[in-house]
VEXDREN-2710 file (C-alpha; in Angstrom, 1 decimal):
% VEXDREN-2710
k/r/px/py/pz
1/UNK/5.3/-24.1/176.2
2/UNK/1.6/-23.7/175.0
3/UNK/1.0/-21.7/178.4
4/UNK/3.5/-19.4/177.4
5/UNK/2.3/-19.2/174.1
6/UNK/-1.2/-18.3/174.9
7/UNK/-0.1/-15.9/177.5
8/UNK/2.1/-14.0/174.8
9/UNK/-1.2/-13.8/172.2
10/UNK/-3.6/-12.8/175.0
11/UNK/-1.0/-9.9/175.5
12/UNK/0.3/-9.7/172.0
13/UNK/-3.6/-9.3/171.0
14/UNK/-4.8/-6.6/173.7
15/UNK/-1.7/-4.2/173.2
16/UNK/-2.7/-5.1/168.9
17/UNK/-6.1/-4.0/169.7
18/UNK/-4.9/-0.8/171.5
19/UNK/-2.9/0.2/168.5
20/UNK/-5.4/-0.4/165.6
21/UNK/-8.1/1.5/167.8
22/UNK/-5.0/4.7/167.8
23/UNK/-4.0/4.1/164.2
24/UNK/-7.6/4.5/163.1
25/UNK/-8.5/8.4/165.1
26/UNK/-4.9/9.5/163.7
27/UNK/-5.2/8.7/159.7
28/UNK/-6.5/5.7/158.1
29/UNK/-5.9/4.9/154.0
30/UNK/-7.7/2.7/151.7
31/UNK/-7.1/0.6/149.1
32/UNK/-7.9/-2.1/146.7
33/UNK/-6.2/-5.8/146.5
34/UNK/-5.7/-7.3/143.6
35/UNK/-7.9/-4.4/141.2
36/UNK/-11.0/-5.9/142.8
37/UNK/-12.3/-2.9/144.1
38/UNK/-14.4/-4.8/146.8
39/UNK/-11.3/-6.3/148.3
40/UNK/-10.4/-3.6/150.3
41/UNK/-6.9/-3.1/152.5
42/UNK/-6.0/0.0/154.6
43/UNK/-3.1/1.1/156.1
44/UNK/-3.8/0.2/159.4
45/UNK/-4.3/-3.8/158.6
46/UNK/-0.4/-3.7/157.3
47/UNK/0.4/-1.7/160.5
48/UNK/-1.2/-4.4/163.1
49/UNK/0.2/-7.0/160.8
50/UNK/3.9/-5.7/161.2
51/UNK/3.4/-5.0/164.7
52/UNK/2.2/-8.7/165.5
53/UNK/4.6/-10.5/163.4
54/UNK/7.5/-8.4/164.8
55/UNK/6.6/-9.5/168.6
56/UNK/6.3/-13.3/166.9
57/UNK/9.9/-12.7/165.8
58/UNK/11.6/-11.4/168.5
59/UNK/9.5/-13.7/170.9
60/UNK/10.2/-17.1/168.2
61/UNK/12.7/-15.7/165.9
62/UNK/12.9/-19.3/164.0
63/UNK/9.0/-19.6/163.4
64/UNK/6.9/-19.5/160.5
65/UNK/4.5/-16.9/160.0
66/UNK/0.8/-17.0/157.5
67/UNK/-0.6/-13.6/157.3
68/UNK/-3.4/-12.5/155.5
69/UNK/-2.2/-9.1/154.7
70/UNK/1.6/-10.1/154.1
71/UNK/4.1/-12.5/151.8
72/UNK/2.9/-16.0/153.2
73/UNK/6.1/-17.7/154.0
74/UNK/6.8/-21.3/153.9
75/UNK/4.1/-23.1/156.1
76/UNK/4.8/-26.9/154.5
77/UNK/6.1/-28.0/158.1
78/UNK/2.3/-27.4/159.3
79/UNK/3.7/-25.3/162.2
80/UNK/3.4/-21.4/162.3
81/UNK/1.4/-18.7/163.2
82/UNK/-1.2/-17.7/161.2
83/UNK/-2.7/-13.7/161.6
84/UNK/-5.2/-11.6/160.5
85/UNK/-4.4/-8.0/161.4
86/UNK/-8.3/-6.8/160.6
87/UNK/-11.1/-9.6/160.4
88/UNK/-14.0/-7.7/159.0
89/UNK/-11.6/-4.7/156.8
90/UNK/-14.7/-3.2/155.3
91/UNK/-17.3/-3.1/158.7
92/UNK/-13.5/-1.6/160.3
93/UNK/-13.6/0.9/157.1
94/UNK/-17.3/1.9/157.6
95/UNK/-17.1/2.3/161.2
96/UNK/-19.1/-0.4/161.9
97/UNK/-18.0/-1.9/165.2
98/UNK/-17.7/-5.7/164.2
99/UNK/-14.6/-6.5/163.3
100/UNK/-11.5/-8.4/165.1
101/UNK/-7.6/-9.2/165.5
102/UNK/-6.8/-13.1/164.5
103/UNK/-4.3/-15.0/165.9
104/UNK/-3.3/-18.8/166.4
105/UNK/-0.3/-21.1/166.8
106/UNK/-0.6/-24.4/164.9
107/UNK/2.1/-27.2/165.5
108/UNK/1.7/-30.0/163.0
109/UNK/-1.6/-29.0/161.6
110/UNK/-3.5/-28.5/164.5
111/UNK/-4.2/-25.4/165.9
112/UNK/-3.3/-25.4/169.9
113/UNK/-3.5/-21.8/170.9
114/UNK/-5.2/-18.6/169.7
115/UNK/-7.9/-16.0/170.0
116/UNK/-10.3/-13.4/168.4
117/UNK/-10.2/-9.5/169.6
118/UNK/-12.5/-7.0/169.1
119/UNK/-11.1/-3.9/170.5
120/UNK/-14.0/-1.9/170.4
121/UNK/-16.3/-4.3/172.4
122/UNK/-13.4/-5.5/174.1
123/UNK/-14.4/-8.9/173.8
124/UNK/-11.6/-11.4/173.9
125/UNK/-12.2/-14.7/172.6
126/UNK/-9.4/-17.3/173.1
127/UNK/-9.1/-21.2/173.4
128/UNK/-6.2/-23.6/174.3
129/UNK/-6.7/-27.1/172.9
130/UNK/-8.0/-29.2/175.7
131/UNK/-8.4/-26.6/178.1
132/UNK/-11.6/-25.0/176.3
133/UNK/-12.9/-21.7/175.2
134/UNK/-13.1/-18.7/176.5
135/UNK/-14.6/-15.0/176.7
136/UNK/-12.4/-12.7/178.8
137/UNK/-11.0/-15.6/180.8
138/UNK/-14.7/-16.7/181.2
139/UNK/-15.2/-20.6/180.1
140/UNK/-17.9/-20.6/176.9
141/UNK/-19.6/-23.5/175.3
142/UNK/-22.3/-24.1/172.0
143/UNK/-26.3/-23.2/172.6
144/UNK/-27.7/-26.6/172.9
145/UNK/-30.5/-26.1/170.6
146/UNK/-31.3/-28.7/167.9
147/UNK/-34.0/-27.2/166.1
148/UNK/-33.4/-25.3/162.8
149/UNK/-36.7/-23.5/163.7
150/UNK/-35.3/-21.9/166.7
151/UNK/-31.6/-21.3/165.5
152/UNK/-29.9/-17.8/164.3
153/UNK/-27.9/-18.2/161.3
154/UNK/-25.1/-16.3/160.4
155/UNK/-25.0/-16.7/156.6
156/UNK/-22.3/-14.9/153.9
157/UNK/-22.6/-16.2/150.3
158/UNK/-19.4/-14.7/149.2
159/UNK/-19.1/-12.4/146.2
160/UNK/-18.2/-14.7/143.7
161/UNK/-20.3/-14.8/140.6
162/UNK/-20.9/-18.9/140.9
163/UNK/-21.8/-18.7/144.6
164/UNK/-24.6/-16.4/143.6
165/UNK/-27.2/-19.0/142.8
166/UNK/-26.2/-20.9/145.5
167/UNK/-26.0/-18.8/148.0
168/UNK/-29.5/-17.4/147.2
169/UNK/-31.1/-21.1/147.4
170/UNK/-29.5/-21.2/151.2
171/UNK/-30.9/-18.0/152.1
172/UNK/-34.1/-18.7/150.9
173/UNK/-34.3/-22.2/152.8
174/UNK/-33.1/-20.0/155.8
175/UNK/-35.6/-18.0/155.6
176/UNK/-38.2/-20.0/155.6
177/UNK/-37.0/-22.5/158.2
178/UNK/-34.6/-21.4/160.3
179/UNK/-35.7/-18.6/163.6
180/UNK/-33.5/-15.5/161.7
181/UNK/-30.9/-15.0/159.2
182/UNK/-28.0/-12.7/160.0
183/UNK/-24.9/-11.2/158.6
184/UNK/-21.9/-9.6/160.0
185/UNK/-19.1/-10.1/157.6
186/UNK/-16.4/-11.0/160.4
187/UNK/-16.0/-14.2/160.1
188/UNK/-13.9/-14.8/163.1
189/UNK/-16.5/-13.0/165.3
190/UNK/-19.0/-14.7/163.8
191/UNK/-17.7/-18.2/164.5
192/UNK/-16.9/-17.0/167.9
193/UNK/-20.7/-16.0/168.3
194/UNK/-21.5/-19.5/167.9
195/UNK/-19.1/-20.9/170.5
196/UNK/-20.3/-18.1/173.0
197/UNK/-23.9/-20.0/172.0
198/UNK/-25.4/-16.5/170.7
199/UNK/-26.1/-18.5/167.2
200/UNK/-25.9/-21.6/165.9
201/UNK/-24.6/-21.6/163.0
202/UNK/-22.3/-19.6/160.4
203/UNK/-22.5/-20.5/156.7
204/UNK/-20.4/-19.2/154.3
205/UNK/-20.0/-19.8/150.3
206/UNK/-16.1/-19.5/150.2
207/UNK/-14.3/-18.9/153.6
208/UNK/-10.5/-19.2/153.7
209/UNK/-10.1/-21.5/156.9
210/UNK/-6.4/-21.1/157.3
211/UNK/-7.2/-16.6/158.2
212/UNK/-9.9/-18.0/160.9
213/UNK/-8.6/-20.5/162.2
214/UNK/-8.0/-19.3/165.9
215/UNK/-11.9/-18.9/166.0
216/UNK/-12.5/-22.4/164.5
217/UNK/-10.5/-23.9/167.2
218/UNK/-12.3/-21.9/169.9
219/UNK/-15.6/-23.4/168.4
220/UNK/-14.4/-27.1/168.6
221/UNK/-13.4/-26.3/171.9
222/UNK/-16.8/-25.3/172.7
223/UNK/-17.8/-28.4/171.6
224/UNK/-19.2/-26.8/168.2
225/UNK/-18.5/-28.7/164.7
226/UNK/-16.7/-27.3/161.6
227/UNK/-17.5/-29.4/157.7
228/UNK/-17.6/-28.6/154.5
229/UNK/-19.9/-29.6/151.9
230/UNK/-18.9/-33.2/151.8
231/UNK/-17.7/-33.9/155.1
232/UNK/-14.0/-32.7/156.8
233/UNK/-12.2/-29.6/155.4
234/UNK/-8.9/-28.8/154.6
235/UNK/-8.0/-26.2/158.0
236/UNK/-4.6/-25.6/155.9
237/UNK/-5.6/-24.5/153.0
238/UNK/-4.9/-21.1/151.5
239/UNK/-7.9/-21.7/148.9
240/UNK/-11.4/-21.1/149.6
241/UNK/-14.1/-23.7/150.6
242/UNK/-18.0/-23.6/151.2
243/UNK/-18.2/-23.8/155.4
244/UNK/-20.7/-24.6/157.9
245/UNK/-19.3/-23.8/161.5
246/UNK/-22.1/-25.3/163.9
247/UNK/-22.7/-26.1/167.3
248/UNK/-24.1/-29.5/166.9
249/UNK/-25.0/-32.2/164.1
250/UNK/-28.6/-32.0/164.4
251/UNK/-28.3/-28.3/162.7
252/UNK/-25.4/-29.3/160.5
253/UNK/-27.5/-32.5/159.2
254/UNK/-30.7/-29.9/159.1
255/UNK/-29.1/-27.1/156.8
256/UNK/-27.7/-29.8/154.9
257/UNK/-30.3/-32.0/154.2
258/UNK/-32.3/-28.8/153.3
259/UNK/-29.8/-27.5/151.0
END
């Protein structure tokens, strides 16, 4: 069954891809979520969204659905599929090509199937538990650096007024130990990134694990490592935590013991 389900995201995903990528040239509409007029939504996220969870239901009619952009409907069971239409809404608003399609199966609180899709790169990230990870079919695996010296970080602080302080003591540590700092704002691609071994690690002040967490299982199947501040995280929560997606404990310990 997990075949099948990975066959029908890696198809689900590509034709999901196609459409956002023809939504966008023909009209796109922005608004705000929530009055927070950095939380930005478009038309074209709740398009993909209905698109993807209408294939889920006529594909597994009696499954559970999480979406990011949608009424989050009864996950308790720990099995559903959890979506993010548009990974990266405001690089996708700016026309800033780094941005991505999200989706996963989890059965009983672990994710077995999903991918991350970029549909302007074309770069399709996928993983099926205990098979590995993947770009475009192509098996992927963590850099094997151990040095913070010679790592890339990927770092976002989040907006919040009380990760401010914070996040500016990480960067500054980052900065003067770690190889370069970098931000993209997609935190599925970014995570991906770092199983494809182009960085070793992604920090972020308050990351909702549940949207992403197609791309955290393709890390741990690339043999990367996914804590939180004090150890293990929550992979179910709808509430944000502080994340450090990594590709081995020698950086995790580093950034930590530094920060």
């Amino acid at each position: 069954m997990e075949q099948n389900r990975y066959t029908f995201i890696i198809s689900t995903i590509q034709k999901a891809g196609e459409l956002l990528l023809e939504s966008r040239d023909k009209h796109m509409e922005v608004s705000i979520k929530g009055g927070d007029e950095r939380d930005l939504v478009t038309n074209v996220d709740i398009e993909i969204n209905n698109f993807i969870t209408e294939r889920i239901h006529s594909t597994f009619p009696s499954e559970d659905i999480y979406s990011e952009e949608a009424t989050k409907e009864n996950i308790s069971s720990g099995s559903f599929w959890s979506i993010d239409p548009i990974d990266g809404t405001k690089n996708f608003v700016r026309s800033i090509p780094l941005f991505s399609i999200v989706i996963a199966y989890v059965d009983k609180g672990t994710a077995l199937v999903g991918a991350v899709y970029n549909p302007v790169t074309k770069e399709l990230f996928s993983f099926e538990k205990g098979r590995g990870a993947f770009l475009n079919e192509k098996p992927i695996k963590v850099s094997d650096k151990v040095e913070l010296k010679k790592s890339t970080i990927f770092l976002t602080t989040g907006r919040n007024k009380e990760y401010w302080d914070w996040g500016a003591k990480v960067y500054r540590f980052l900065l003067e130990n770690a190889h370069s700092v970098r931000g993209i704002a997609s935190s599925g691609l970014d995570i991906c990134f770092v199983a494809a071994g182009r960085s070793e690690s992604c920090i972020y002040g308050n990351l909702t694990a549940i949207d992403v967490i197609a791309a955290i299982g393709i890390l741990k199947e690339a043999g990367g490592l996914v804590e939180g501040k004090s150890g293990s995280i929550d992979f179910l929560s709808k509430v944000p935590q502080t994340i450090f997606a990594v590709n081995n404990r020698e950086i995790l310990d580093a950034i930590k013991t530094g920060i």
